[in-house]
C-alpha atoms as one frame of an Amber mdcrd trajectory, in Angstrom:
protein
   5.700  15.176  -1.284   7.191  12.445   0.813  10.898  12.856   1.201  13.317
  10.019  -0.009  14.735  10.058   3.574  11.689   8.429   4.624  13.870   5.534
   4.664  15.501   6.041   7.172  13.085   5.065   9.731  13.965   1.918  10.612
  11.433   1.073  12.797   8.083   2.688  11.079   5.064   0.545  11.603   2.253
   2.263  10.657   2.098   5.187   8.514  -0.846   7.351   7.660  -0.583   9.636
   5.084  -4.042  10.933   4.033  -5.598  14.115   2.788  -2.337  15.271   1.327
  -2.682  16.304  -2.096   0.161  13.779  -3.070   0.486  12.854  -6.423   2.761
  10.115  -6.025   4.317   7.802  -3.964   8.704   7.515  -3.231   9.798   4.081
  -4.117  12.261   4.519  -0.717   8.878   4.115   1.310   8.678   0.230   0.572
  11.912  -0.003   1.874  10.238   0.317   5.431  10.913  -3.302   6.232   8.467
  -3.178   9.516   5.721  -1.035   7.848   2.232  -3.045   8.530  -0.147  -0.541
   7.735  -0.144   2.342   4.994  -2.638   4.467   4.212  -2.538   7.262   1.468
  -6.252   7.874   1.025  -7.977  11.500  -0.248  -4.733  12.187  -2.299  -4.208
  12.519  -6.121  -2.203   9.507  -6.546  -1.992   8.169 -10.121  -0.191   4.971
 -10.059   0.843   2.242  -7.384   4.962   1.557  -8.010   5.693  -1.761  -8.377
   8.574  -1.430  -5.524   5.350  -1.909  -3.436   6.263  -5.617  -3.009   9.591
  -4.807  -0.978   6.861  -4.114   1.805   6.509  -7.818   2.605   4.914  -6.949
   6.013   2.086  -5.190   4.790  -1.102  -6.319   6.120  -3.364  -3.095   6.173
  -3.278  -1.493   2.648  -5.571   1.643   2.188  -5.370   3.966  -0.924  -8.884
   4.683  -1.618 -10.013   8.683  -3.328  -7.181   8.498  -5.530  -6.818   8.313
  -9.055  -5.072   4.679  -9.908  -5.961   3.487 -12.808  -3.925  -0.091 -12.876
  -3.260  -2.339  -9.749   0.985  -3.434 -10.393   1.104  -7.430 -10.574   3.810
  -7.116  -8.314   0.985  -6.244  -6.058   0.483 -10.079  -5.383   3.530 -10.104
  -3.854   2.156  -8.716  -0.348   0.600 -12.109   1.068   0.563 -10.693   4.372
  -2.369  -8.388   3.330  -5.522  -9.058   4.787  -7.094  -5.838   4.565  -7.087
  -3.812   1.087  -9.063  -0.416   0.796  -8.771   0.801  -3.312 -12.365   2.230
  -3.131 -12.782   5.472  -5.553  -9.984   4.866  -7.698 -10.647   4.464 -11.771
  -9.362   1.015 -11.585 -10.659  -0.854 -14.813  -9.064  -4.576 -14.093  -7.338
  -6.310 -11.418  -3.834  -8.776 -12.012  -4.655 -12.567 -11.477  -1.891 -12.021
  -9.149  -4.334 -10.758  -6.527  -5.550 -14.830  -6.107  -1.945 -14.763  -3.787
  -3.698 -12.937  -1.102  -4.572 -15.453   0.974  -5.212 -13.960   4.048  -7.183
 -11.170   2.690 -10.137 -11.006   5.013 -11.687  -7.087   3.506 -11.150  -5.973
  -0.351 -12.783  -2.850  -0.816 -13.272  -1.976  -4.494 -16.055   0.678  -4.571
 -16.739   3.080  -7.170 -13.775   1.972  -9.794 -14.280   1.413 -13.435 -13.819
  -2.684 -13.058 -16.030  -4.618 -15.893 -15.257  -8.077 -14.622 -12.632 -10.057
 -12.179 -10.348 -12.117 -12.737 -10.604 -16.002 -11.730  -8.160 -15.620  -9.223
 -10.522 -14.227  -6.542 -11.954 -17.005  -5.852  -8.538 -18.089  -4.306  -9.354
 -15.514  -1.424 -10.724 -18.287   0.744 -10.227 -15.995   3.981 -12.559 -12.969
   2.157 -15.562 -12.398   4.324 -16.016  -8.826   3.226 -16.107  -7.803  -0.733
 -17.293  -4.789  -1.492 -17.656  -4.288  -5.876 -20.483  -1.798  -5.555 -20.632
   1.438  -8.117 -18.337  -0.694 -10.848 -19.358  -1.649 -14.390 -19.503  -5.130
 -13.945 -21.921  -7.615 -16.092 -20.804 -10.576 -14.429 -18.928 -12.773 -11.882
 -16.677 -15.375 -12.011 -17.660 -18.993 -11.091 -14.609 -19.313  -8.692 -16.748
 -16.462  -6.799 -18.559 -19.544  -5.330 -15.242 -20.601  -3.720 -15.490 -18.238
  -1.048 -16.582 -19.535   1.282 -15.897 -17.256   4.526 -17.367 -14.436   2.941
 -20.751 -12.958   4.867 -20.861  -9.549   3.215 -20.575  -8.939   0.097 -21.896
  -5.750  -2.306 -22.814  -5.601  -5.984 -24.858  -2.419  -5.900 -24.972  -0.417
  -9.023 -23.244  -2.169 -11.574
């Protein structure tokens, strides 16, 4: 596990934390006022805390290979993000607070459990990369045809 302390440094930018076997993550490490990237990939992570949105810096999010099941509204908080990796999770639905992201340039939703999106996407008018394959959706949003950056873009086994 990740200790508490983890606070303490001031000055963390980046912090990897991958292939770990973690099954959660310390509240205190949102705290990291620089922190731009975090990654917590390959772990057993269950749930995102909502203290995520003290991270107000955070522009490179990656928590794919876990186990979350539901994305914290507070989530739409971080509208630094521009890159978000939440491939093979078990996520069903995403907030409508997502549509805050507006500099999100690369979602990565791969292999989750979503059966639709919310509206709100189609506010990610910096999204050039969207990547929904291996889901359960049955349709899209109109507001999809809002975004207008985007040049890749994956619906693959749904």
């Amino acid at each position: 596990s990740i200790p508490k302390e983890i606070k303490q440094l001031k000055k963390l930018y980046t912090f990897h934390i991958d292939y770990n076997r973690l099954k959660s993550l310390p509240t205190e490490l949102f705290e990291l006022k620089w922190l731009n990237e975090f990654s917590a990939a390959h772990n057993q992570i269950t749930h995102i805390p909502k203290e995520i949105n003290r991270a107000k810096r955070l522009e490179h999010l990656g928590i794919s290979n876990n186990k979350i099941k539901v994305l914290p509204p507070e989530m739409g908080e971080l509208v630094k993000l521009s890159q978000v990796g939440l491939s093979d999770n078990q996520i069903s639905t995403l907030p409508a607070e997502i549509g805050k992201w507006k500099n999100c340039e690369s979602l990565s939703l791969e292999q989750n459990q979503l059966q639709s999106l919310p509206k709100e996407i189609g506010k990610l008018k910096k999204l050039y990369f969207l990547n929904l394959g291996n889901n359960k959706l049955t349709h899209l949003p109109q507001e999809i045809g809002n975004l207008k950056s985007l040049t890749w873009l994956s619906l693959m086994r749904n």
